[in-house]
PDBQT receptor file of N, H, CA, C and O in Angstrom, charges set to zero:
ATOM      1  N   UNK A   1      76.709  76.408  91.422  1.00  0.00    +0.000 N 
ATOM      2  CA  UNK A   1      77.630  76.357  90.311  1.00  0.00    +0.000 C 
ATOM      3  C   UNK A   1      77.596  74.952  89.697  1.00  0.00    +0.000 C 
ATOM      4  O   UNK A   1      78.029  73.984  90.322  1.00  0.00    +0.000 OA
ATOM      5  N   UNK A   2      77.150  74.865  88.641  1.00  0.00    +0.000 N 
ATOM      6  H   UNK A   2      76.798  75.651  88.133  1.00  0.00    +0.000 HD
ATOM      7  CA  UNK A   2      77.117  73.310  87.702  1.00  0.00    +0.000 C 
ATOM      8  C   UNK A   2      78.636  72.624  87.238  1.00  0.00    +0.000 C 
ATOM      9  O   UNK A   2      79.020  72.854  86.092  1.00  0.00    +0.000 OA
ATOM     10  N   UNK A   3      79.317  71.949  87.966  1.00  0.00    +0.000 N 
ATOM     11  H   UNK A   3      79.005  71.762  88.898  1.00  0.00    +0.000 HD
ATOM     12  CA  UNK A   3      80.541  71.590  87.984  1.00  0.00    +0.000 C 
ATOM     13  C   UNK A   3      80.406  70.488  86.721  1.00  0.00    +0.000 C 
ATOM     14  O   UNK A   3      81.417  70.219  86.073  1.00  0.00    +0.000 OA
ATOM     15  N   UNK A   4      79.506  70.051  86.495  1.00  0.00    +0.000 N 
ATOM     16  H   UNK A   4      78.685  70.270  87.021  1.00  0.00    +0.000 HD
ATOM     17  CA  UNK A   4      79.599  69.181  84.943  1.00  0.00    +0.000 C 
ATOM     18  C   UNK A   4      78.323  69.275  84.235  1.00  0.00    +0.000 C 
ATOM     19  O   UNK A   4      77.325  68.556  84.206  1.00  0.00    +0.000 OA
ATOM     20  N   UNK A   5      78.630  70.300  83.711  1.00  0.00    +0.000 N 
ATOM     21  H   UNK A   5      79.442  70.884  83.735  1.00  0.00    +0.000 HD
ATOM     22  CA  UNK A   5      77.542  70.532  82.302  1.00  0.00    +0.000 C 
ATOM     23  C   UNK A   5      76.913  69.661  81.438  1.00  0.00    +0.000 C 
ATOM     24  O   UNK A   5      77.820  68.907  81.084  1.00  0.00    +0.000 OA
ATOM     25  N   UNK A   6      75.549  69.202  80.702  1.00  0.00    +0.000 N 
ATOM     26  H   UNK A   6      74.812  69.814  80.989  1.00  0.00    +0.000 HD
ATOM     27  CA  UNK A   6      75.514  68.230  79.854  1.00  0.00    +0.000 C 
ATOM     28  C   UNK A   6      75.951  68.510  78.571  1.00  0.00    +0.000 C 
ATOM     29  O   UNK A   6      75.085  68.063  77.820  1.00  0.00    +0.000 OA
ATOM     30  N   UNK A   7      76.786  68.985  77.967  1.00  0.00    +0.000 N 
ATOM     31  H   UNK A   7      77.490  69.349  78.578  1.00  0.00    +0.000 HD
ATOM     32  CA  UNK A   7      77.443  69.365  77.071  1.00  0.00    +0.000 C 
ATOM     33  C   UNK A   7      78.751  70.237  76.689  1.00  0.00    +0.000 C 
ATOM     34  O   UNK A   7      79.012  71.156  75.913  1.00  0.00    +0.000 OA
ATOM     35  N   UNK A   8      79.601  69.267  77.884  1.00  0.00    +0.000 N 
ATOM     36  H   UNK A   8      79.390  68.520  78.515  1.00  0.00    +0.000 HD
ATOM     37  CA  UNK A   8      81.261  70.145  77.567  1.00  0.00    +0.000 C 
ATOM     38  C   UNK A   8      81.773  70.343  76.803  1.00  0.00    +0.000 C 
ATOM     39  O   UNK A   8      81.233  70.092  75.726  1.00  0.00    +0.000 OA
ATOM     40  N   UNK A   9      83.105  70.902  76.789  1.00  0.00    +0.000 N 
ATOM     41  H   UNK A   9      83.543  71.106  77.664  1.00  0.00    +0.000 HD
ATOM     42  CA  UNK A   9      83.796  70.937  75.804  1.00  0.00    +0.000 C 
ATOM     43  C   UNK A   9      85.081  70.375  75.370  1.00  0.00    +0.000 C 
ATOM     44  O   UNK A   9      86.084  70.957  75.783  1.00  0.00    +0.000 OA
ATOM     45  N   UNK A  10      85.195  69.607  74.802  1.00  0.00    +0.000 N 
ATOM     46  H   UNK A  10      84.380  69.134  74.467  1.00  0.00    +0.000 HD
ATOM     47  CA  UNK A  10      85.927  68.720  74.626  1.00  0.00    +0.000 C 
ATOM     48  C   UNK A  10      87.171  68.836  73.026  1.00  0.00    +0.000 C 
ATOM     49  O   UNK A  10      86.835  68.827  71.842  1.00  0.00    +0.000 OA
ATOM     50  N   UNK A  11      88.609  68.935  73.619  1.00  0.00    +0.000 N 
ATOM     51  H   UNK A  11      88.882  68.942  74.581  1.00  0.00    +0.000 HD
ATOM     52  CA  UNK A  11      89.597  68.887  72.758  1.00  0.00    +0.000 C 
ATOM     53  C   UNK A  11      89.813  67.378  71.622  1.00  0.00    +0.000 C 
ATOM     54  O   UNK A  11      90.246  66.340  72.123  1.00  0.00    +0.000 OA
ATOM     55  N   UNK A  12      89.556  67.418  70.512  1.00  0.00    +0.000 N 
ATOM     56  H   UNK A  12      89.204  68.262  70.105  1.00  0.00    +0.000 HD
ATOM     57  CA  UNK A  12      89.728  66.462  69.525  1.00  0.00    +0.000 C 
ATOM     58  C   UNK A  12      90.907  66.413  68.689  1.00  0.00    +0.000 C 
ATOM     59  O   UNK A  12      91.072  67.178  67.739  1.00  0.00    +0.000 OA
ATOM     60  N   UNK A  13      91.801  65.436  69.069  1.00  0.00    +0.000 N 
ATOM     61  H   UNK A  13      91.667  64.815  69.841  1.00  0.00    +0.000 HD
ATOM     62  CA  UNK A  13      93.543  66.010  68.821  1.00  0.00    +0.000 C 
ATOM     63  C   UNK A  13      93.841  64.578  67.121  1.00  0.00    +0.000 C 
ATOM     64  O   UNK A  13      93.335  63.466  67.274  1.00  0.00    +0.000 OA
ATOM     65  N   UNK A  14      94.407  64.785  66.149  1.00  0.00    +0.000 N 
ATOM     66  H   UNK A  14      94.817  65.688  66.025  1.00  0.00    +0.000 HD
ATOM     67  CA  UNK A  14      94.503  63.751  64.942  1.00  0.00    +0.000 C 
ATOM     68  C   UNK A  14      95.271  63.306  65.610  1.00  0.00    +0.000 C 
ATOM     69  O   UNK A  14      96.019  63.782  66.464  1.00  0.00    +0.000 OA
ATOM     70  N   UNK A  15      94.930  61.295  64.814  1.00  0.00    +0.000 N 
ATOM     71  H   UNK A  15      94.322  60.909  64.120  1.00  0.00    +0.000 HD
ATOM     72  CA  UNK A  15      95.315  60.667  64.709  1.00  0.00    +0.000 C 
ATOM     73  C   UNK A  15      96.534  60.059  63.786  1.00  0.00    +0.000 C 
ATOM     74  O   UNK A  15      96.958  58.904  63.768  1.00  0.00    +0.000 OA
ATOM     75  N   UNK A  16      96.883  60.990  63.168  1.00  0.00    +0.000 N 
ATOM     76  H   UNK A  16      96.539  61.929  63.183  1.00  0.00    +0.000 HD
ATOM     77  CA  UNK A  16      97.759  61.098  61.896  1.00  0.00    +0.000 C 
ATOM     78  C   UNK A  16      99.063  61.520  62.476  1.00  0.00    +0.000 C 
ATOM     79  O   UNK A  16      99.984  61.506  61.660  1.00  0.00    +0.000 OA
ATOM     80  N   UNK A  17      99.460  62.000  64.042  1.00  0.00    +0.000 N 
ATOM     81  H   UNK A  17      98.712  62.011  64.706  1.00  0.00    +0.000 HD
ATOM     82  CA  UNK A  17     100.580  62.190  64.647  1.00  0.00    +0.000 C 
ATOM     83  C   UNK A  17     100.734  63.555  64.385  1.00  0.00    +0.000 C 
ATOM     84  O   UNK A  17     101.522  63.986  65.227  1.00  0.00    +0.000 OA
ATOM     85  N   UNK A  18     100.289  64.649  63.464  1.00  0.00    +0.000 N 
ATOM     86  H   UNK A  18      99.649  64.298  62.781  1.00  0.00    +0.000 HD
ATOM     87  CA  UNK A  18     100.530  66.069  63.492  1.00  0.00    +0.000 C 
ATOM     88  C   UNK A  18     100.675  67.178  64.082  1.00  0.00    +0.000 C 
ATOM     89  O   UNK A  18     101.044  68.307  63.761  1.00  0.00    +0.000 OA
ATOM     90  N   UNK A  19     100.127  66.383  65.514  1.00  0.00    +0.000 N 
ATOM     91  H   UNK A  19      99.827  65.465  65.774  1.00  0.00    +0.000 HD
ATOM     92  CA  UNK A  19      99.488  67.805  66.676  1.00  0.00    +0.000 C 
ATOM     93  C   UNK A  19      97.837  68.851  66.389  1.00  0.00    +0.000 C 
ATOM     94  O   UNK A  19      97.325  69.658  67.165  1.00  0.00    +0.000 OA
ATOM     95  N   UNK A  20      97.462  68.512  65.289  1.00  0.00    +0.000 N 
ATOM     96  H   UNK A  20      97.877  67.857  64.658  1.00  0.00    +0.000 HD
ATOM     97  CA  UNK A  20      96.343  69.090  65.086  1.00  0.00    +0.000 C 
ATOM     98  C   UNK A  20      95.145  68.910  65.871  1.00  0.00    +0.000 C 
ATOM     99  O   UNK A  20      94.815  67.889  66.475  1.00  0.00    +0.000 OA
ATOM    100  N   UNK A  21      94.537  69.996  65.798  1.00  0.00    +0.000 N 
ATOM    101  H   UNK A  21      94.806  70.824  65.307  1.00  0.00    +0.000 HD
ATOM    102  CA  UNK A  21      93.617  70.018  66.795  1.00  0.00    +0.000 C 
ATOM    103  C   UNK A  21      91.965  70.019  66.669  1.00  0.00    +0.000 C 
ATOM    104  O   UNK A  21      91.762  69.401  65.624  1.00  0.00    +0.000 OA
ATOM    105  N   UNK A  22      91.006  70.313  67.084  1.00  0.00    +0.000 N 
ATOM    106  H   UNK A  22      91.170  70.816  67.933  1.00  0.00    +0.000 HD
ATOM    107  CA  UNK A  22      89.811  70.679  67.003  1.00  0.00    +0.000 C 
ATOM    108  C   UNK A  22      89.032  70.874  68.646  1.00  0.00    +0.000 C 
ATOM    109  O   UNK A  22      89.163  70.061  69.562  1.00  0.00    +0.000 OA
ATOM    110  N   UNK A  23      88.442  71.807  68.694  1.00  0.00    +0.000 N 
ATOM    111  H   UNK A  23      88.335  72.467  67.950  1.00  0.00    +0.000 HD
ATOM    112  CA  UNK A  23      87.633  72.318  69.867  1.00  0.00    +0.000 C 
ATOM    113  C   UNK A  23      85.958  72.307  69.546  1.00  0.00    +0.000 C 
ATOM    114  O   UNK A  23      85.208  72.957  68.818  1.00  0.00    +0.000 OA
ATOM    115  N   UNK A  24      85.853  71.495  70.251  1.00  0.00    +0.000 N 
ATOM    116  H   UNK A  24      86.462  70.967  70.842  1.00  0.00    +0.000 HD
ATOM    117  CA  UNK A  24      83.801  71.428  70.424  1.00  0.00    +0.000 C 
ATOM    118  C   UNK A  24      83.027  70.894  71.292  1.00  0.00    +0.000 C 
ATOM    119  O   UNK A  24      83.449  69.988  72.011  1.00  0.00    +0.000 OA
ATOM    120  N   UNK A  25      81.970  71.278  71.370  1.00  0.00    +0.000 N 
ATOM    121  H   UNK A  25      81.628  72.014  70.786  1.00  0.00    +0.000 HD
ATOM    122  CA  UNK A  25      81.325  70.381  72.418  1.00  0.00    +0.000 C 
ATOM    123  C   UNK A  25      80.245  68.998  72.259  1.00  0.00    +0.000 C 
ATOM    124  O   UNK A  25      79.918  68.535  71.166  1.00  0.00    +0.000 OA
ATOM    125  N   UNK A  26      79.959  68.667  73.084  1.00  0.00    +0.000 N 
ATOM    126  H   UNK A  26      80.224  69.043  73.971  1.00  0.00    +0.000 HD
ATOM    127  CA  UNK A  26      79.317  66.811  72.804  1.00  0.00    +0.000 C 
ATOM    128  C   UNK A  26      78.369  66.707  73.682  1.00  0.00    +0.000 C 
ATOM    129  O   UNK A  26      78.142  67.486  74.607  1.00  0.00    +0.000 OA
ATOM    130  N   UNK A  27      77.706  65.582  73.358  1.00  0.00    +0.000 N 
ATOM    131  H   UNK A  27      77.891  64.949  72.606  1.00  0.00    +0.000 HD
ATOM    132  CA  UNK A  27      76.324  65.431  74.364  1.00  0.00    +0.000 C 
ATOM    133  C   UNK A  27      76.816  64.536  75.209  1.00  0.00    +0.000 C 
ATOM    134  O   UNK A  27      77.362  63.623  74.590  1.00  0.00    +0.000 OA
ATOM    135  N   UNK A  28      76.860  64.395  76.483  1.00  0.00    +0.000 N 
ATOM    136  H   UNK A  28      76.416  65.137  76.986  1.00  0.00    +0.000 HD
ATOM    137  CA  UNK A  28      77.220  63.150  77.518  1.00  0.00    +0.000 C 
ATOM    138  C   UNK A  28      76.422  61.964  77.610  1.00  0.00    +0.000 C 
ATOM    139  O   UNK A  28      76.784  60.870  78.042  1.00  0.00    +0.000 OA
ATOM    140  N   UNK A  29      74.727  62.459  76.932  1.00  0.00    +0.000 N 
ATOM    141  H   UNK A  29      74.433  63.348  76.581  1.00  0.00    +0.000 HD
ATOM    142  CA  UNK A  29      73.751  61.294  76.827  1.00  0.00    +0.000 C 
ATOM    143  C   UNK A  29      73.727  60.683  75.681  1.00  0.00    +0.000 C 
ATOM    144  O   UNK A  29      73.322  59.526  75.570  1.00  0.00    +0.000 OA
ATOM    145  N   UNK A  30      74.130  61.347  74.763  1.00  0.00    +0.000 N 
ATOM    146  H   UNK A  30      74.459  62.287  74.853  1.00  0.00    +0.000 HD
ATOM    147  CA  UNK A  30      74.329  61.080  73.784  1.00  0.00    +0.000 C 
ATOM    148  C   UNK A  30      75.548  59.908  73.262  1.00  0.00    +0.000 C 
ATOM    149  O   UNK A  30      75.426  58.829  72.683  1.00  0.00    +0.000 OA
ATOM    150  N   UNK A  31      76.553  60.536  73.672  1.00  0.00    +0.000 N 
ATOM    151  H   UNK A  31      76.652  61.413  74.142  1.00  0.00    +0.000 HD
ATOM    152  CA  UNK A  31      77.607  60.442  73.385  1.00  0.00    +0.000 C 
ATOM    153  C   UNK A  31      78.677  59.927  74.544  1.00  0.00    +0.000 C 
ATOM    154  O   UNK A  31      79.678  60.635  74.652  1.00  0.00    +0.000 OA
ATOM    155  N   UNK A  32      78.607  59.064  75.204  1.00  0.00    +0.000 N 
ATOM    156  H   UNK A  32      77.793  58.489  75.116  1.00  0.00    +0.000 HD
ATOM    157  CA  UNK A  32      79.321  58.276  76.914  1.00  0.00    +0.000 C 
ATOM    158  C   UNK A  32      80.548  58.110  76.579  1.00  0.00    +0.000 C 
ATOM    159  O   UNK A  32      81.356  58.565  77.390  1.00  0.00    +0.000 OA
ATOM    160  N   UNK A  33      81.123  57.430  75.321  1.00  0.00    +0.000 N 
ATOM    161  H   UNK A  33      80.467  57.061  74.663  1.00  0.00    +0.000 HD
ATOM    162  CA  UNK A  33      82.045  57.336  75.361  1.00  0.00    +0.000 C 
ATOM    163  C   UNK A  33      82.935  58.085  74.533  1.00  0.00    +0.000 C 
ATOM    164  O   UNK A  33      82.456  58.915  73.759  1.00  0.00    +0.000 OA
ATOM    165  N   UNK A  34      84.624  57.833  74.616  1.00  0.00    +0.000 N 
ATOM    166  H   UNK A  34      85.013  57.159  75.244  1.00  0.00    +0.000 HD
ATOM    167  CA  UNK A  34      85.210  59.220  73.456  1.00  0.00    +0.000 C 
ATOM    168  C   UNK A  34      84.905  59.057  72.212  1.00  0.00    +0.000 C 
ATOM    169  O   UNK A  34      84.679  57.987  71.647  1.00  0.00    +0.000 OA
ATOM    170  N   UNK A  35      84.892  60.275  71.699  1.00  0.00    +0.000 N 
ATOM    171  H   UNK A  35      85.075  61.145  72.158  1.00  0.00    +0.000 HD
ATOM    172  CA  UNK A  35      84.484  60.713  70.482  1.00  0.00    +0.000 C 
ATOM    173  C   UNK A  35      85.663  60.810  69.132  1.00  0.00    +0.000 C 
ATOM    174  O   UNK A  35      86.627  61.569  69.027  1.00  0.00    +0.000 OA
ATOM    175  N   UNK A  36      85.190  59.780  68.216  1.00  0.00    +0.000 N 
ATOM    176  H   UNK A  36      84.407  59.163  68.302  1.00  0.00    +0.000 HD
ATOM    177  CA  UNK A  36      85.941  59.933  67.413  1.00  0.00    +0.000 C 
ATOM    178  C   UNK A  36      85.214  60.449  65.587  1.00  0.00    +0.000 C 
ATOM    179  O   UNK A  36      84.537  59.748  64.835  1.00  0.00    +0.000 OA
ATOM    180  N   UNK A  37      85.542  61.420  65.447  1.00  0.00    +0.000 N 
ATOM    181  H   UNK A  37      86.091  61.989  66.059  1.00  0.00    +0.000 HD
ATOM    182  CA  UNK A  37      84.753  61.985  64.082  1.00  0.00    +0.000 C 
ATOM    183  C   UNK A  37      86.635  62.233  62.975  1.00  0.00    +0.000 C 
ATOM    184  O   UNK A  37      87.783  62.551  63.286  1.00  0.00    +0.000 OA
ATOM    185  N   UNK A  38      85.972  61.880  61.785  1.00  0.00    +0.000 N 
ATOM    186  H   UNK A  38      85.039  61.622  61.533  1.00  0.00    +0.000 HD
ATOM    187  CA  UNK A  38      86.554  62.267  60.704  1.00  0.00    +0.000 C 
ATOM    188  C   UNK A  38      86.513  63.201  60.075  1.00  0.00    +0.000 C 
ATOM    189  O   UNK A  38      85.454  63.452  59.500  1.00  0.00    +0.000 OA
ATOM    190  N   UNK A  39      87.696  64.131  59.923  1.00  0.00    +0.000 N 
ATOM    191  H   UNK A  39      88.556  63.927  60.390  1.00  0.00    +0.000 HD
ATOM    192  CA  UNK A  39      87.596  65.707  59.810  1.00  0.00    +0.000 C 
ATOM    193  C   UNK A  39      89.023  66.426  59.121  1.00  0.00    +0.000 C 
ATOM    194  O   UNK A  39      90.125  66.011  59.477  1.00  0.00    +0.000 OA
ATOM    195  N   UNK A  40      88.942  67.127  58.480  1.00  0.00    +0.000 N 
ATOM    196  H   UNK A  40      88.046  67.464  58.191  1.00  0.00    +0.000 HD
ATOM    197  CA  UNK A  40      90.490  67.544  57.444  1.00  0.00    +0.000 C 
ATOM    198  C   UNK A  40      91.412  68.235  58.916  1.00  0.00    +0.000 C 
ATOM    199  O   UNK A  40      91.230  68.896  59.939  1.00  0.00    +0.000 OA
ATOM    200  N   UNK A  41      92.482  67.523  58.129  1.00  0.00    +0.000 N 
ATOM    201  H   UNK A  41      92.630  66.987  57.298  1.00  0.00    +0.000 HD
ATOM    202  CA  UNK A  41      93.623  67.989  59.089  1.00  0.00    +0.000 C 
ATOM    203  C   UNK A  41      94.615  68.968  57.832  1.00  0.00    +0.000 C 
ATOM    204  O   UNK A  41      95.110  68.726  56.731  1.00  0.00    +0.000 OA
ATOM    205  N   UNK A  42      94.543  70.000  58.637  1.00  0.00    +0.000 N 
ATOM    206  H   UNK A  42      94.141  70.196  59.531  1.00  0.00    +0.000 HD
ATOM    207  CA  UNK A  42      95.289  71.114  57.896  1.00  0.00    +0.000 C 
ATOM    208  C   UNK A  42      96.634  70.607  57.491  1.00  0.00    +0.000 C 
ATOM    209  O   UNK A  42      96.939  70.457  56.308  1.00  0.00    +0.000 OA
ATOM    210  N   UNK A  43      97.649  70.275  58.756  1.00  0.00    +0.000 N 
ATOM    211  H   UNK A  43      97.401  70.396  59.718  1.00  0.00    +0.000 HD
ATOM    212  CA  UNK A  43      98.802  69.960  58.818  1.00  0.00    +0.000 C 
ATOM    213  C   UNK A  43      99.358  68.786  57.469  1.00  0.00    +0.000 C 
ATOM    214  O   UNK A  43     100.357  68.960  56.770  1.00  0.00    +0.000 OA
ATOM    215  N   UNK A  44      98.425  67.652  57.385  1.00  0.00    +0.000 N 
ATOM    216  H   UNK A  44      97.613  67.512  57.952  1.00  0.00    +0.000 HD
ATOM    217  CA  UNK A  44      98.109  66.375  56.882  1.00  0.00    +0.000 C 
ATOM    218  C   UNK A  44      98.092  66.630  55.085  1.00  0.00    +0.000 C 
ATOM    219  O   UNK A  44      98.616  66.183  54.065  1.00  0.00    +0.000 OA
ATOM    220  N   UNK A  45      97.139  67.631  55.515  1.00  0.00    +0.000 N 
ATOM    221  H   UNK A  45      96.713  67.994  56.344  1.00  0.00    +0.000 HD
ATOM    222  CA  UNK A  45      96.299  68.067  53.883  1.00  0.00    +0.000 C 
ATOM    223  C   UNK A  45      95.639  66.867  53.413  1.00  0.00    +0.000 C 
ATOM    224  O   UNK A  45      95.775  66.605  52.218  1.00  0.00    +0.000 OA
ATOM    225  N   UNK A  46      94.749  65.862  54.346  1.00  0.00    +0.000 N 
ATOM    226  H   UNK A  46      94.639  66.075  55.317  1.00  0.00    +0.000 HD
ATOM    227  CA  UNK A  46      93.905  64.839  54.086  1.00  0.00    +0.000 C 
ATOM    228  C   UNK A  46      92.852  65.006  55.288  1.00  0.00    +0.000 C 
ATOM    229  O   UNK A  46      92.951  65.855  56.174  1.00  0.00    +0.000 OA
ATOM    230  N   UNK A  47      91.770  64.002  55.163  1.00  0.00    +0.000 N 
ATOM    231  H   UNK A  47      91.689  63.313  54.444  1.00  0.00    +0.000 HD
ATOM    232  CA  UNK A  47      90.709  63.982  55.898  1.00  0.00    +0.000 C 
ATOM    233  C   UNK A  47      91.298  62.514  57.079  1.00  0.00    +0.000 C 
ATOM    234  O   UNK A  47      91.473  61.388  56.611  1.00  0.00    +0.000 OA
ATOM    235  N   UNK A  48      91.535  62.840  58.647  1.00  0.00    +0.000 N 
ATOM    236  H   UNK A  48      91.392  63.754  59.027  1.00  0.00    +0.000 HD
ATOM    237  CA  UNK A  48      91.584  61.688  58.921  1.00  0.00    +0.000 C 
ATOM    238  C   UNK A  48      90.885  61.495  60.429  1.00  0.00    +0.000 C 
ATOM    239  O   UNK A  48      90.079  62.333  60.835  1.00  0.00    +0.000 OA
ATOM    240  N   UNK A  49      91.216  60.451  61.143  1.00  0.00    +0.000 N 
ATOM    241  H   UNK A  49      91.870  59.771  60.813  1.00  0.00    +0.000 HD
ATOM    242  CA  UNK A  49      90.412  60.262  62.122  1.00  0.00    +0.000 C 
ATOM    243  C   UNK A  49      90.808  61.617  63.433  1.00  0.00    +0.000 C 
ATOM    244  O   UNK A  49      91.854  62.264  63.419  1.00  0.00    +0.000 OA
ATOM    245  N   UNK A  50      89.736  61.779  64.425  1.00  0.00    +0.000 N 
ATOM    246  H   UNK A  50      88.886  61.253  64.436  1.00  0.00    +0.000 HD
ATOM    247  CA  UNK A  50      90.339  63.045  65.196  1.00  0.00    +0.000 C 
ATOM    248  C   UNK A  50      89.445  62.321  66.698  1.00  0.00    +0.000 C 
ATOM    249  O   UNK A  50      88.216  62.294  66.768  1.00  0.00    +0.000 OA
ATOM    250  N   UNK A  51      90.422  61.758  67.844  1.00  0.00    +0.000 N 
ATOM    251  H   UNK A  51      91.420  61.780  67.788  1.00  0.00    +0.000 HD
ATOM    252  CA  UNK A  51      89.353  61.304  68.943  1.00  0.00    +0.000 C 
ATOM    253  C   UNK A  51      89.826  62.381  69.863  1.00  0.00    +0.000 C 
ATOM    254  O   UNK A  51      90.725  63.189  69.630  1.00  0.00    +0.000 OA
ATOM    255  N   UNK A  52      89.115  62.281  70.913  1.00  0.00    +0.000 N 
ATOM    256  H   UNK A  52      88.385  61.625  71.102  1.00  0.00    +0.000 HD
ATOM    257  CA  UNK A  52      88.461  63.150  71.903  1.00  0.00    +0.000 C 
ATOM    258  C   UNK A  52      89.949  62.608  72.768  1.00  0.00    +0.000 C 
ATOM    259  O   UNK A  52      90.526  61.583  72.404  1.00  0.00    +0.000 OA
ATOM    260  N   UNK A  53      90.382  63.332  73.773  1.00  0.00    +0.000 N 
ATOM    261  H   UNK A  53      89.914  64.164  74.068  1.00  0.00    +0.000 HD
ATOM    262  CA  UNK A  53      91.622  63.793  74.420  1.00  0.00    +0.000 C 
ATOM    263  C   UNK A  53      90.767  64.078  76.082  1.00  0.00    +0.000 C 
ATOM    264  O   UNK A  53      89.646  64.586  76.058  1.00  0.00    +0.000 OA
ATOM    265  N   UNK A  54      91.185  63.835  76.958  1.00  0.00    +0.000 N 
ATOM    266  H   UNK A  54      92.096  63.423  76.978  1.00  0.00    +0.000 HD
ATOM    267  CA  UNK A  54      91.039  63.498  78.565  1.00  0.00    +0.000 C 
ATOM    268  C   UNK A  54      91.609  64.539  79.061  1.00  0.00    +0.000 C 
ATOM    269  O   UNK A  54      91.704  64.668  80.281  1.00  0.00    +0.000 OA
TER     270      UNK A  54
């Protein structure tokens, strides 16, 4: 059983305080540390920062 995959899946919660969310997965070689991408927040009704959640 592969207890850590090279490409989990990882919750991306805004930075804008809304509770909004996003679900996807990431490369671990790629990508070591958390992930922060810019992406529309529904709640917001703007585009803002969204990092990766532990």
């Amino acid at each position: 059983m592969a207890a850590r995959g090279t490409r989990p899946v990882v919750t991306l919660k805004s930075t804008a305080g809304t509770g909004a969310t996003y679900v996807t997965r990431k490369s671990r070689l790629n990508d070591p540390d958390r992930l922060v991408l810019r992406k529309y927040d529904r709640v917001a009704g703007e585009h803002v920062l969204f990092r990766e959640e532990r």
